[in-house]
SETIFI-361647 format. One record per atom (N, C-alpha, C, O): residue number from 0; residue in one letter; chain; x, y, z. Coordinates in steps of 0.2 Angstrom, whole numbers. Atoms other than C-alpha are relative to their C-alpha. Layout:
BEGIN
     i   aa   ch      c1      c2      c3
   NUM    a    A       X       Y       Z
...
end
This chain:
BEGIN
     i   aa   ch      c1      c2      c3
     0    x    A       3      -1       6
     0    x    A     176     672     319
     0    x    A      -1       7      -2
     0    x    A      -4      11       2
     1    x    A       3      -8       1
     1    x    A     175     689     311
     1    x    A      -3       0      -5
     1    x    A      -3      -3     -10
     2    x    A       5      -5       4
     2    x    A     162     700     305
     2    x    A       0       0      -6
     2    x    A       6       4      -7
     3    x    A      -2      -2       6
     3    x    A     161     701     286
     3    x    A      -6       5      -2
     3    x    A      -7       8      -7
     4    x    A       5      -5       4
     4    x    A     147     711     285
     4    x    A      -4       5       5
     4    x    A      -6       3      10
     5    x    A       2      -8      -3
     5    x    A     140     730     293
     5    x    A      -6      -5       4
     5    x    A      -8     -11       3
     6    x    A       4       1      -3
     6    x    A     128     730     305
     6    x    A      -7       0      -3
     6    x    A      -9       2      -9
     7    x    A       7      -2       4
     7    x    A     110     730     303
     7    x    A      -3       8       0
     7    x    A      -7      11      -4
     8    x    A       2      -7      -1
     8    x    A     108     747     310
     8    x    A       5       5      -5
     8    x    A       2      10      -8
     9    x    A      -5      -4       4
     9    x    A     123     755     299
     9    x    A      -5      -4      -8
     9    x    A      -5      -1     -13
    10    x    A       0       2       8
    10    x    A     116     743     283
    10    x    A      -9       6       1
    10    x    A     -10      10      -3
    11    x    A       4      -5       2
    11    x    A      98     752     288
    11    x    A       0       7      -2
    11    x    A      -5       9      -6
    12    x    A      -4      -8       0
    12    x    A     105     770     288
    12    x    A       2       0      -5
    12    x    A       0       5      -8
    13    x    A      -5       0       5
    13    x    A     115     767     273
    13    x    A      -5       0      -5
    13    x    A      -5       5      -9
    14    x    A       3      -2       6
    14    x    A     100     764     262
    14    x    A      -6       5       0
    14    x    A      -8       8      -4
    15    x    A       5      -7       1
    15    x    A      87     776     269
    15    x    A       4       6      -2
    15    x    A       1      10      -4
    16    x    A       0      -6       4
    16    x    A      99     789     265
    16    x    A       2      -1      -5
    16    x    A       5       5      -8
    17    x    A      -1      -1       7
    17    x    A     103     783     248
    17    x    A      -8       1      -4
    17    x    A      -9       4     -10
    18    x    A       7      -1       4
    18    x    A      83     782     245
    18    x    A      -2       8       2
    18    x    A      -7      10       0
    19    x    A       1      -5      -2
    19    x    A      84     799     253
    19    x    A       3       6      -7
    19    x    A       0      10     -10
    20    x    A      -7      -2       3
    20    x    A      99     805     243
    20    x    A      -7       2      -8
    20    x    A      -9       7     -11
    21    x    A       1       0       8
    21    x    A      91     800     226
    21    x    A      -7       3       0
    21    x    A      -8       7      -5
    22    x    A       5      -6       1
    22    x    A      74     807     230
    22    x    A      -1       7      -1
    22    x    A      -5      11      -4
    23    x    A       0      -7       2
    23    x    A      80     823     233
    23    x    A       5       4      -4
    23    x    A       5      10      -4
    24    x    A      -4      -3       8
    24    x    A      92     824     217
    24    x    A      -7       0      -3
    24    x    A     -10       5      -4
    25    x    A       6       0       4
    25    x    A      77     820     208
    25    x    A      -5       5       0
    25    x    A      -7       8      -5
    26    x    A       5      -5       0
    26    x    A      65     831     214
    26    x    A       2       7      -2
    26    x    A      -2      11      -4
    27    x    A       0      -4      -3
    27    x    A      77     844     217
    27    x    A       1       3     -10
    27    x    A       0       9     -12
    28    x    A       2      -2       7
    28    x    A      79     844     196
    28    x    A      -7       3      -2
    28    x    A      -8       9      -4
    29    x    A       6       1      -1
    29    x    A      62     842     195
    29    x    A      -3       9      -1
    29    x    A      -5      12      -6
    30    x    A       3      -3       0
    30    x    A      56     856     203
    30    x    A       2       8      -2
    30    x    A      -3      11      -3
    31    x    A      -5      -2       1
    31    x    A      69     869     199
    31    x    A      -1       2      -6
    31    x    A       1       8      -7
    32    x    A       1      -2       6
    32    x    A      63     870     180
    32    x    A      -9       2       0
    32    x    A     -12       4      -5
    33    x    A       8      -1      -1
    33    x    A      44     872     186
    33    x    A      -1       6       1
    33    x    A       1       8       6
    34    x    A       3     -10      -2
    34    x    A      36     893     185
    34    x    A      -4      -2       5
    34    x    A      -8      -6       6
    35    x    A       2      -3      -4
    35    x    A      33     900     198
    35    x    A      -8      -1       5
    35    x    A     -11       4       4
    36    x    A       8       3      -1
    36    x    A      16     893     206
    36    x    A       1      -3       7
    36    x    A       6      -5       9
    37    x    A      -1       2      -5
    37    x    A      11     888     224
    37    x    A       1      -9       0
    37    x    A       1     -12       5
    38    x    A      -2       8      -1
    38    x    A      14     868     219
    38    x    A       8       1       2
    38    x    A      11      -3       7
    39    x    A      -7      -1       1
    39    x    A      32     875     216
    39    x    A       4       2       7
    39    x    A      10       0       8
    40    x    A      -2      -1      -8
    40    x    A      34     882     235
    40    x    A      -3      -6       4
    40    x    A       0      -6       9
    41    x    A      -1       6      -4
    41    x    A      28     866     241
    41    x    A       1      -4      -2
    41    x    A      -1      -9       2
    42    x    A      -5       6       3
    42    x    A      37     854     231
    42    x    A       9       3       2
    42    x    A      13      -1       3
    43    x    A      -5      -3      -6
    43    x    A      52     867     240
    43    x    A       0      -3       6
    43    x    A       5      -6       9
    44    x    A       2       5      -9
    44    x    A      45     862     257
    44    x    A       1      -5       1
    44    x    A       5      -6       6
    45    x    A      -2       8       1
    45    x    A      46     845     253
    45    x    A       8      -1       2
    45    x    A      11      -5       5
    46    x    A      -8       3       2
    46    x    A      64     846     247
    46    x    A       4       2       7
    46    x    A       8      -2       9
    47    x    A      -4      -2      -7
    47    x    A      69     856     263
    47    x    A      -1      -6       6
    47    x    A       3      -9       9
    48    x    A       1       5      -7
    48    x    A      60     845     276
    48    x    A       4      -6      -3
    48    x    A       9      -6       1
    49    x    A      -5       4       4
    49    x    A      69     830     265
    49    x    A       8       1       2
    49    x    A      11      -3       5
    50    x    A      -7      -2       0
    50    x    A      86     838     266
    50    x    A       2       0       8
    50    x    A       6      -3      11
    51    x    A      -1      -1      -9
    51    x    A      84     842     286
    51    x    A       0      -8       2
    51    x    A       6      -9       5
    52    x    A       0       5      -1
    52    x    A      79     823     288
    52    x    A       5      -4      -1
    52    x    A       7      -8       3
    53    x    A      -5       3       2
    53    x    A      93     817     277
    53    x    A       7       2       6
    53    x    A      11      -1       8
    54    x    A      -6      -3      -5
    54    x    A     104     827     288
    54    x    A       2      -2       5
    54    x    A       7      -5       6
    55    x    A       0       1      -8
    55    x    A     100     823     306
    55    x    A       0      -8      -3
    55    x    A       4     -11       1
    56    x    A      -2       3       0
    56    x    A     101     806     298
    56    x    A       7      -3      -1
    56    x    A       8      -9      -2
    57    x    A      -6       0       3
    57    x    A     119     808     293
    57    x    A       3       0       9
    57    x    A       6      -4      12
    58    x    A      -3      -1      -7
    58    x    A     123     814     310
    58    x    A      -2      -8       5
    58    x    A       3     -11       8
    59    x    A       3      10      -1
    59    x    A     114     795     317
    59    x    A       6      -2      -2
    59    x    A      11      -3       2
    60    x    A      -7       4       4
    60    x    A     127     788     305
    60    x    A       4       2       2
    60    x    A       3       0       8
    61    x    A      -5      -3      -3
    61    x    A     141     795     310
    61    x    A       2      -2       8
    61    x    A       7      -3      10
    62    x    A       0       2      -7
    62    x    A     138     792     329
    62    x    A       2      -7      -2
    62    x    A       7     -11       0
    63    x    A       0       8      -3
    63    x    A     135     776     327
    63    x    A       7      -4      -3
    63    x    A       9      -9       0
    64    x    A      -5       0       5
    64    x    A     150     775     313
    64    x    A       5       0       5
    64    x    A      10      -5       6
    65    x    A      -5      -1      -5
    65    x    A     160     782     328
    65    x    A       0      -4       6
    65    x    A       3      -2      11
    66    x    A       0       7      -4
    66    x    A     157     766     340
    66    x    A      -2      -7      -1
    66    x    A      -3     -11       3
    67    x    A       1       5       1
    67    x    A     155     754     329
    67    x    A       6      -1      -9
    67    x    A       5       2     -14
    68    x    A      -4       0       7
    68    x    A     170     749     315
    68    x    A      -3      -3      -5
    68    x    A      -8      -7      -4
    69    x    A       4       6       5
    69    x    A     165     742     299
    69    x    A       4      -4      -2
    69    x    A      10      -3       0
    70    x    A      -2       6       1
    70    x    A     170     727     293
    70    x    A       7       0      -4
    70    x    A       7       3     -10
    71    x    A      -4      -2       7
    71    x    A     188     726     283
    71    x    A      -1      -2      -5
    71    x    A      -3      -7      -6
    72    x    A      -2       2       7
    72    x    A     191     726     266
    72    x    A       4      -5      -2
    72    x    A       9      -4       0
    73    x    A      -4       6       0
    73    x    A     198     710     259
    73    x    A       5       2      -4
    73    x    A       6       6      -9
    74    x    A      -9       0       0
    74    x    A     215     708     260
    74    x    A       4       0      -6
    74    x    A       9       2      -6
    75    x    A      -2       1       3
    75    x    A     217     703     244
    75    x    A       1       7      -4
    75    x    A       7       8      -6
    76    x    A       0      -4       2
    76    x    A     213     719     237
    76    x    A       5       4       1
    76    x    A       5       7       6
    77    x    A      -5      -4       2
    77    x    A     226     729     230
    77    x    A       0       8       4
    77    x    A      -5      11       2
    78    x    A      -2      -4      -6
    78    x    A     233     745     244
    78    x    A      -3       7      -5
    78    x    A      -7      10      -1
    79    x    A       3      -4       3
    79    x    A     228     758     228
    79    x    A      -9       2       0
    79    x    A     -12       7       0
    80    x    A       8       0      -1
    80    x    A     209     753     230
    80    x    A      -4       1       7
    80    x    A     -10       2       8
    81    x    A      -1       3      -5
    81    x    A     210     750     247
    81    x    A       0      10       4
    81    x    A      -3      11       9
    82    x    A       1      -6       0
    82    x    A     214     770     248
    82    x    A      -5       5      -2
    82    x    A      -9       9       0
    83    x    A       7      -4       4
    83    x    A     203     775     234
    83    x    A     -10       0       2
    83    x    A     -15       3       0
    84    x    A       6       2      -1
    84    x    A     189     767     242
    84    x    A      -2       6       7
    84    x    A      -7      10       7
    85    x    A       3      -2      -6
    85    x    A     190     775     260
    85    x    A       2      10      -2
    85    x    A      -1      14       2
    86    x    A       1      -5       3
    86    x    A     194     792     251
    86    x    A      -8       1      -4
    86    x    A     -11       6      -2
    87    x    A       5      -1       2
    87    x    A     178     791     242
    87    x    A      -5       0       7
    87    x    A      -8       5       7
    88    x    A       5       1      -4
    88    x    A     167     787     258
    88    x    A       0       5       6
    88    x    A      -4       5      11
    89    x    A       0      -6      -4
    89    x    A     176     803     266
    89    x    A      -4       3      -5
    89    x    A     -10       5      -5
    90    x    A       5      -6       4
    90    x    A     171     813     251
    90    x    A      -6       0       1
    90    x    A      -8       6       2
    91    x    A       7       0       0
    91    x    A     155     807     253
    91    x    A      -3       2       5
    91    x    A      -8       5       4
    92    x    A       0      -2      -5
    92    x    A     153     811     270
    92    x    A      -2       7       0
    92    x    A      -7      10       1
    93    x    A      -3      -8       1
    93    x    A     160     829     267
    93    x    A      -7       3      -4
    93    x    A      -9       9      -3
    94    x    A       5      -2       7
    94    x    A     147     830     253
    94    x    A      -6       2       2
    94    x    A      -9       6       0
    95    x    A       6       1      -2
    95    x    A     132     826     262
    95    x    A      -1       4       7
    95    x    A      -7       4       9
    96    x    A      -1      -3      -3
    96    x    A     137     837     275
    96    x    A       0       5      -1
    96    x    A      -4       7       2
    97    x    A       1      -6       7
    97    x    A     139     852     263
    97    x    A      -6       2      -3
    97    x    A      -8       7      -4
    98    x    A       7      -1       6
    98    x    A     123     850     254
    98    x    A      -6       4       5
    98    x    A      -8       9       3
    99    x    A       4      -2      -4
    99    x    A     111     852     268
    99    x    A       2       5       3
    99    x    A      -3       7       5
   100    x    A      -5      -6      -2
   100    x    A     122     866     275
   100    x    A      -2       5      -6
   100    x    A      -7       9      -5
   101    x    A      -1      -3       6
   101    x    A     123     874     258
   101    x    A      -9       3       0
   101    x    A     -11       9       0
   102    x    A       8      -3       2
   102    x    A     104     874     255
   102    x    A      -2       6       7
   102    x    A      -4      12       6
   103    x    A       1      -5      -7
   103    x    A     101     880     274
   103    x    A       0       8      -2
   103    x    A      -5      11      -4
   104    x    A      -2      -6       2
   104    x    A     110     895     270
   104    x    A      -1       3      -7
   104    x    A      -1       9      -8
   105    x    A       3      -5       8
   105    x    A     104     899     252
   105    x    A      -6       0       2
   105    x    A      -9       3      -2
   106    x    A       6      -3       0
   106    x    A      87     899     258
   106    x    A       0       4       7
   106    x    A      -6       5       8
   107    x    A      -1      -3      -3
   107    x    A      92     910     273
   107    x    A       2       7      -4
   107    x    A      -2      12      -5
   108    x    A       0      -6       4
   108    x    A     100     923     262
   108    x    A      -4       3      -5
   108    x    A      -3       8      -8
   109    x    A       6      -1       4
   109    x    A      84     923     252
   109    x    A      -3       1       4
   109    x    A      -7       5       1
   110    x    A       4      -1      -4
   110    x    A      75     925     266
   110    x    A      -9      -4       0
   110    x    A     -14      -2       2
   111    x    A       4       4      -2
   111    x    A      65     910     266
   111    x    A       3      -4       5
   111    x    A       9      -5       6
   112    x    A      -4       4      -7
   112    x    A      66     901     284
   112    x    A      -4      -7      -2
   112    x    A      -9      -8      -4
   113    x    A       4       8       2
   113    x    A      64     883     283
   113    x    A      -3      -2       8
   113    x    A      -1      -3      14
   114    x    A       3       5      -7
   114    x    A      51     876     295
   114    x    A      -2      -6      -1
   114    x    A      -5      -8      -6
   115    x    A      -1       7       2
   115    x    A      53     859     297
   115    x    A      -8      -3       1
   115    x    A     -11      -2       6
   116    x    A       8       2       2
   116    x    A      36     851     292
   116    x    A      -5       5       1
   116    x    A     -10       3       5
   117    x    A       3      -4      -1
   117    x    A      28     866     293
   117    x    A      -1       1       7
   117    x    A      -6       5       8
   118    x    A       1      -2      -9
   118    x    A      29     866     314
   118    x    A       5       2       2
   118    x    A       3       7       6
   119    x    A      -5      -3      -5
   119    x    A      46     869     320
   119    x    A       5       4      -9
   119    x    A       7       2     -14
   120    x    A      -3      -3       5
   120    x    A      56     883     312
   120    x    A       6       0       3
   120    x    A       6       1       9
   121    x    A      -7      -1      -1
   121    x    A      74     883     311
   121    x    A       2       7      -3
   121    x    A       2      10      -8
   122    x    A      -2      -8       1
   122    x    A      82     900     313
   122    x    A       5      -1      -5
   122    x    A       9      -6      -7
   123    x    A      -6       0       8
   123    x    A      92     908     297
   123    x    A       6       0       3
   123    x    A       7       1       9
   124    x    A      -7       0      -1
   124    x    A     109     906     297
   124    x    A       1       5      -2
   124    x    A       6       6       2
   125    x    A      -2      -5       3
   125    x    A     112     922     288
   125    x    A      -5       3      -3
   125    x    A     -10       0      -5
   126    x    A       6      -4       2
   126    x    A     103     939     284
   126    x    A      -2       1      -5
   126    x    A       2       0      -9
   127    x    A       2       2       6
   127    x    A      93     940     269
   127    x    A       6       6      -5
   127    x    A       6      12      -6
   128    x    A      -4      -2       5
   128    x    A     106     944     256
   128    x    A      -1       0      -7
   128    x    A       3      -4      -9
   129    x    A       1       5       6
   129    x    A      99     942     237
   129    x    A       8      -3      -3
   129    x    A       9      -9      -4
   130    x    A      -8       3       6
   130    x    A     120     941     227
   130    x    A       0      -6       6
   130    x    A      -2     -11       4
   131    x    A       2       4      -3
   131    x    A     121     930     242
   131    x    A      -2      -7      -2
   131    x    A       2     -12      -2
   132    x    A       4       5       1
   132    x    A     109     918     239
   132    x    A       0      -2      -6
   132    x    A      -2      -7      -8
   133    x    A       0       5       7
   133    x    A     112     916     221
   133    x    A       7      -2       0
   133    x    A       9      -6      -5
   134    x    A     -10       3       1
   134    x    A     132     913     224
   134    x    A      -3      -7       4
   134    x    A       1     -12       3
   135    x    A       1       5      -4
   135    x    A     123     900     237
   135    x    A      -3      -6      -4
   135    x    A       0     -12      -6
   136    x    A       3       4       5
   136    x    A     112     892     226
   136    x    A       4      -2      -6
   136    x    A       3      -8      -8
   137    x    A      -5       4       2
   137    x    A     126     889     215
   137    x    A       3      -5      -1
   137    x    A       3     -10      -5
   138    x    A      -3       8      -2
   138    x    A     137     881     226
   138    x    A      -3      -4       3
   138    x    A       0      -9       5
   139    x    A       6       8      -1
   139    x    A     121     869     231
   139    x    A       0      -3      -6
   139    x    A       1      -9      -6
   140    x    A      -2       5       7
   140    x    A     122     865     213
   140    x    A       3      -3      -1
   140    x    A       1      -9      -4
   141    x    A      -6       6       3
   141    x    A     139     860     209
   141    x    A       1      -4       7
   141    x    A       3     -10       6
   142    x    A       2       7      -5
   142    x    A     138     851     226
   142    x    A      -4      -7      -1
   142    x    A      -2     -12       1
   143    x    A       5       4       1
   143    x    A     122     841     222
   143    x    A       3      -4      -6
   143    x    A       1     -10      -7
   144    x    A      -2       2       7
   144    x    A     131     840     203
   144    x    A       6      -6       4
   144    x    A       5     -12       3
   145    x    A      -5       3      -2
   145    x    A     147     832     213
   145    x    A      -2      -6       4
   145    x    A       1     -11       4
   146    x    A       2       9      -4
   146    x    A     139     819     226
   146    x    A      -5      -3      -6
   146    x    A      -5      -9      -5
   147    x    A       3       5       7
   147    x    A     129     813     210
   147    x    A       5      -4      -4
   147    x    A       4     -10      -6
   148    x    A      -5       3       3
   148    x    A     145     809     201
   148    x    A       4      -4       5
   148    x    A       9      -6       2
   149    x    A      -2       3      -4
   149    x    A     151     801     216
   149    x    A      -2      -4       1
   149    x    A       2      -9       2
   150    x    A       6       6      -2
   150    x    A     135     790     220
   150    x    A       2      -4      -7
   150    x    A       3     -10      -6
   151    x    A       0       5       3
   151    x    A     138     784     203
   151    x    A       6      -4      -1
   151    x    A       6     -10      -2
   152    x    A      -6       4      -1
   152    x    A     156     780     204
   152    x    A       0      -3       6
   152    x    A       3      -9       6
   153    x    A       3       7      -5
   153    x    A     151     771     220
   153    x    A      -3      -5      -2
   153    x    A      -1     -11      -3
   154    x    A       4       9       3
   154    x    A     138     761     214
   154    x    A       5      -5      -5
   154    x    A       6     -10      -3
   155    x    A      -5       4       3
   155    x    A     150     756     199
   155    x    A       6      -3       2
   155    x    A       7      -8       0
   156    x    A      -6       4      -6
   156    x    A     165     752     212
   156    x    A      -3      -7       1
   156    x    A       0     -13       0
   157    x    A       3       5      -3
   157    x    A     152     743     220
   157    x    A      -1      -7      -3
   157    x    A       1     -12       0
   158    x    A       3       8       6
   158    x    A     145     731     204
   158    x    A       5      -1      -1
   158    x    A       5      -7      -1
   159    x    A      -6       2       4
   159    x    A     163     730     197
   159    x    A       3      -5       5
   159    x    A       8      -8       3
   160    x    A      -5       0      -4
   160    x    A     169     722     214
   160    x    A      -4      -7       0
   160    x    A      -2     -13       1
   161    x    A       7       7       1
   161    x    A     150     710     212
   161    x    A       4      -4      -5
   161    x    A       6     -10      -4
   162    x    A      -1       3       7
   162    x    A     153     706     195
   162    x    A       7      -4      -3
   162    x    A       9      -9      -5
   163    x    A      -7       2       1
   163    x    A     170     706     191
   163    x    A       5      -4       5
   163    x    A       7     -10       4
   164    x    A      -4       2      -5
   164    x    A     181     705     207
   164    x    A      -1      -7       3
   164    x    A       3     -11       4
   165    x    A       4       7      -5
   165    x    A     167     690     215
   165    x    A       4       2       5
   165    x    A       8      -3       6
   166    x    A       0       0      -6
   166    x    A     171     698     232
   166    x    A      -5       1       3
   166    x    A      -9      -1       0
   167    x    A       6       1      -3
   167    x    A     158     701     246
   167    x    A      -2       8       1
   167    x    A      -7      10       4
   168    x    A       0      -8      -1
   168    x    A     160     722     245
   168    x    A      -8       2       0
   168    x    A     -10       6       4
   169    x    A       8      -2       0
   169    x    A     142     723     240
   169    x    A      -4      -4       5
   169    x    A      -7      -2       9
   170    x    A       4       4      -6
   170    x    A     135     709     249
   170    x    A      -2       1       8
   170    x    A      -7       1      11
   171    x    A       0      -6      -7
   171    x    A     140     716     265
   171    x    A      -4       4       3
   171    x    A      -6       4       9
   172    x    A       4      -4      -1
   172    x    A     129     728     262
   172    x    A      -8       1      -1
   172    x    A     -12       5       0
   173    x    A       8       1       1
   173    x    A     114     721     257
   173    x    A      -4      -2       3
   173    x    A      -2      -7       6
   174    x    A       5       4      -9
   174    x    A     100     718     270
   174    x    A      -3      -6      -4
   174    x    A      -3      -7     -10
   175    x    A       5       6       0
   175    x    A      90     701     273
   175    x    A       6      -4      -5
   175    x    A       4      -5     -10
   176    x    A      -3       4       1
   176    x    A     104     692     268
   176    x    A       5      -5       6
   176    x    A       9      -3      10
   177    x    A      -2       5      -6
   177    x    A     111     677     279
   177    x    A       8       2       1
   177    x    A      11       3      -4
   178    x    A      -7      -2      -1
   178    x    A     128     680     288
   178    x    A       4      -8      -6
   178    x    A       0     -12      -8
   179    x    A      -3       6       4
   179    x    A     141     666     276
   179    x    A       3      -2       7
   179    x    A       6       2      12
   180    x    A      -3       2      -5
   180    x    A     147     655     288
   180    x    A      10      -1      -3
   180    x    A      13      -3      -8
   181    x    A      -7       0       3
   181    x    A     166     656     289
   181    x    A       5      -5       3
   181    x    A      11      -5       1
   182    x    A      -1       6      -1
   182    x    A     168     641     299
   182    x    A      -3      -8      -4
   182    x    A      -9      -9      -5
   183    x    A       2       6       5
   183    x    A     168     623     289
   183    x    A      -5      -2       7
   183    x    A      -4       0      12
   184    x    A       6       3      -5
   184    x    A     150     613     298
   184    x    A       6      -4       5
   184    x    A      12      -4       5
   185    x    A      -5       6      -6
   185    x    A     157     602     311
   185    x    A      -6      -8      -1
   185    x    A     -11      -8      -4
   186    x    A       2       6       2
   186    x    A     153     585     309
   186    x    A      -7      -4       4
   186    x    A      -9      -1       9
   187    x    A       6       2      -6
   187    x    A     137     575     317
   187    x    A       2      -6       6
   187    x    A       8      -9       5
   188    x    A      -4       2      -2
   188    x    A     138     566     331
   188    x    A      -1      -9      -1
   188    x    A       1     -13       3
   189    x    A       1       9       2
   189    x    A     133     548     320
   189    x    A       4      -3      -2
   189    x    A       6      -8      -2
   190    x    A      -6       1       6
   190    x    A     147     553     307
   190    x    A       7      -4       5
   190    x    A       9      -9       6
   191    x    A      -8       1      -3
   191    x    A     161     556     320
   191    x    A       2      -5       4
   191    x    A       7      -6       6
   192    x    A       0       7      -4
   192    x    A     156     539     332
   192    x    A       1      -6      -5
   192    x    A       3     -11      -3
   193    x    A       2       5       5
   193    x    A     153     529     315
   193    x    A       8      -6       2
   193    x    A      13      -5       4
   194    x    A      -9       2      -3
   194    x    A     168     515     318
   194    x    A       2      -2      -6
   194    x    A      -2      -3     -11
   195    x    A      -4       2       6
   195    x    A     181     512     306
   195    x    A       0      -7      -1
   195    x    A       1     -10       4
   196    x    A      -1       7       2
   196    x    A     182     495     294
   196    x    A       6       0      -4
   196    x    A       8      -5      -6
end
């Protein structure tokens, strides 16, 4: 009988970093338009310890990613989707790998060093450069602009595959839900002795 549906460890992973993900778009607008004030360096803090966590749990996922296959995509679905699909889940990958990268190094070349919850510092990747750091900060933008239009053509994939397709693409992935049996019951053993008339 095969698997239709991710692990419980890859389904947990999956959504703490989408609830990470979308915490630190949000915020990351947020604080970004706020003057200059010490809220504003620690609503920073935050995004950074945030971004570092999301990170090292990227790399989890991946490990585990890498000895544990996921479930196939049903067969029915057409060889175009089927591309389009494992193309976006590299993108995203790449993305989420870049962003935390990206930031790193634009608050290095600013010559903010990020310490992770204010106890362990992580050394700069590069020396303080300001043109630098605003070419950096940037490209964290149109990264963070480009995995956001990604997340949402996921989710949409996602519901169109719910709503429309009635496949299990989503279900899959959503926790507390019972595996579907994909064997018919087996019969009892009163039915299958009952004698025939």
């Amino acid at each position: 009988m095969s698997n239709r549906r991710y692990s419980n460890p890859a389904i947990a992973l999956h959504w703490l970093m989408a609830i990470l993900l979308i915490s630190l778009f949000s915020l990351g607008i947020y604080m970004h338009e706020l003057p200059l004030s010490p809220d504003k360096l620690k609503l920073y803090s935050w995004h950074k310890w945030a971004g570092v966590t999301a990170f090292m749990l990227l790399l989890l996922r991946l490990l585990w990613r890498a000895g544990h296959r996921p479930p196939p995509l049903p067969a029915a679905m057409p060889g175009w989707q089927k591309t389009a699909s494992h193309g976006m889940h590299h993108l995203l990958y790449v993305l989420m790998v870049a962003i935390p990268l990206s930031g790193w190094l634009m608050s290095s070349a600013k010559g903010f060093q990020t310490v992770y919850f204010g106890v362990l510092p992580l050394p700069d990747l590069l020396g303080k450069d300001k043109a630098l750091g605003e070419l950096l900060q940037t490209v964290h933008k149109i990264l963070n602009l480009s995995l956001a239009a990604l997340v949402v053509a996921h989710v949409g994939a996602a519901l169109k595959h719910h709503l429309v397709d009635r496949d299990d693409i989503l279900s899959r992935m959503l926790p507390l839900r019972k595996r579907r049996q994909e064997c018919p019951p087996t019969k009892t053993r009163t039915q299958s002795q009952a004698p025939s008339r």
